[in-house]
N, C-alpha and C positions, 0 to 999 in steps of 0.2 A: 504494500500500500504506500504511497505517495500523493505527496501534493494537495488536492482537495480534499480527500476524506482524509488523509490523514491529518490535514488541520482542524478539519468538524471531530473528529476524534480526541483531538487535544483539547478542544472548547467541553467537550463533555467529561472527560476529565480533569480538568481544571473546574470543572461545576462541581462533578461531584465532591472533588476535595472541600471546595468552598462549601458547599452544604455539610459538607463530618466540620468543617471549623464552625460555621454558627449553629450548629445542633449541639457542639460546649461550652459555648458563652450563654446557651441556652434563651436568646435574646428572639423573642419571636418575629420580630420584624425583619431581623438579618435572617431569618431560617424560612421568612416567606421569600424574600429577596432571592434567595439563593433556591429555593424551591424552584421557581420561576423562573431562574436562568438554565436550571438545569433542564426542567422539563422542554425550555424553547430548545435547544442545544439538541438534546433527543428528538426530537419532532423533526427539526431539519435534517438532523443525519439521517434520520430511517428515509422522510422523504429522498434524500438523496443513493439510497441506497446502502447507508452503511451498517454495516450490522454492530449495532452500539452492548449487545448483548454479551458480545465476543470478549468484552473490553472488562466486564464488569466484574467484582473480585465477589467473590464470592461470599453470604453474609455469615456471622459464626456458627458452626451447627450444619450447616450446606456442604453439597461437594463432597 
């Protein structure tokens, strides 16, 4: 992967970090904020065809 998806890739990863940082400040306005970026982030990649699924770590207990 290169170039386009692998930039939407990084945008969705960099969301979802940002979401684990304000889900510990526990600060609900940063955890809507960062909800919202992640979900838009996902939405475009799938549209584009990326599978954002592939990318996801797995939660504790899974896998």
């Amino acid at each position: 992967m290169g170039g386009f998806p692998e930039a939407l890739m990084e945008r969705v990863r960099a969301a979802r970090a940002g979401l684990e940082a304000a889900l510990e400040t526990q600060d609900a306005y940063e955890v809507a904020v960062a909800q919202d970026e992640l979900d838009d982030a996902v939405r475009i990649a799938r549209a584009n065809g990326v599978d954002v699924e592939a990318d996801a770590v797995p939660e504790e207990g899974e896998g």
